[in-house]
C-alpha positions as CSV (number, residue, x, y, z in Angstrom):
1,X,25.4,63.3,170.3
2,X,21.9,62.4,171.8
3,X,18.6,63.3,170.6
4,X,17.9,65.8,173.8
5,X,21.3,67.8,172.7
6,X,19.7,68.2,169.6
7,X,16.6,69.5,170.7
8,X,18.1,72.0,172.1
9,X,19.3,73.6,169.4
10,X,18.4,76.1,166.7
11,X,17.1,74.8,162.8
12,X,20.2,76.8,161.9
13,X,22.6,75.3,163.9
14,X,20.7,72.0,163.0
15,X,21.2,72.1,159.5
16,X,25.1,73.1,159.9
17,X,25.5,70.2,161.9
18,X,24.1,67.7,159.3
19,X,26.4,69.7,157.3
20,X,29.2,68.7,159.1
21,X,28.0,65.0,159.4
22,X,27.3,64.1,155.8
23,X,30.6,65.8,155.1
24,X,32.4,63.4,157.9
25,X,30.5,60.5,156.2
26,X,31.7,61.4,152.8
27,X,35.0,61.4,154.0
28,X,34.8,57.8,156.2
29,X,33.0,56.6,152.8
30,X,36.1,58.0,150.9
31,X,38.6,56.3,153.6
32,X,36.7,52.7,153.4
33,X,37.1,52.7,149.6
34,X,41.0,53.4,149.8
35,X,41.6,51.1,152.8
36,X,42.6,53.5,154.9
37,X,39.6,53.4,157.5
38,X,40.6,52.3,161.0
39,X,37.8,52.6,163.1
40,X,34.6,51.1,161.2
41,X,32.1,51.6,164.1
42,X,32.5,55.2,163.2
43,X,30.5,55.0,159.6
44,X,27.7,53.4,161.5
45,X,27.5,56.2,164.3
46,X,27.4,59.0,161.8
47,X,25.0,57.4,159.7
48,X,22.8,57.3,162.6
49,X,23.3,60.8,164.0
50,X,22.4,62.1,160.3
51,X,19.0,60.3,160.7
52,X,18.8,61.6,164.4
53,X,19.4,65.2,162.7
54,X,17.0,64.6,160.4
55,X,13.8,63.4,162.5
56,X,14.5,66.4,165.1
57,X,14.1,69.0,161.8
58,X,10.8,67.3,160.7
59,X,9.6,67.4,164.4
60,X,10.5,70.6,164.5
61,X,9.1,71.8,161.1
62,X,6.1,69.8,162.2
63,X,5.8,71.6,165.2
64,X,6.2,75.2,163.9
65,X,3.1,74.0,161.1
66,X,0.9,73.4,163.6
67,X,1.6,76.5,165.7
């Protein structure tokens, strides 16, 4: 998921995809603490995407302040 994607989308639909990526991360934590995680790149690509999710909503909240 790139950063242009995500600035395409609503705040709402934003926020239900960092939803849906901290879940996933939970999840990869979980697997990596049982030994059952195969593809380890994947923790790494999620934890970024969460960040990316995160700057788009402050430069969008930012934006809408100074509107």
């Amino acid at each position: 998921m790139n950063a242009q994607e995500l600035r395409d989308k609503t705040p709402d639909q934003l926020r239900e995809t960092l939803a849906e990526l901290k879940k996933e991360a939970f999840n990869l934590r979980f697997q990596q603490a049982t030994g059952q995680m195969e593809n380890t790149a994947r923790a790494r690509q999620v934890r970024r995407s969460v960040a990316r999710v995160n700057t788009i909503l402050n430069q969008k909240a930012a934006q809408a302040a100074t509107e």
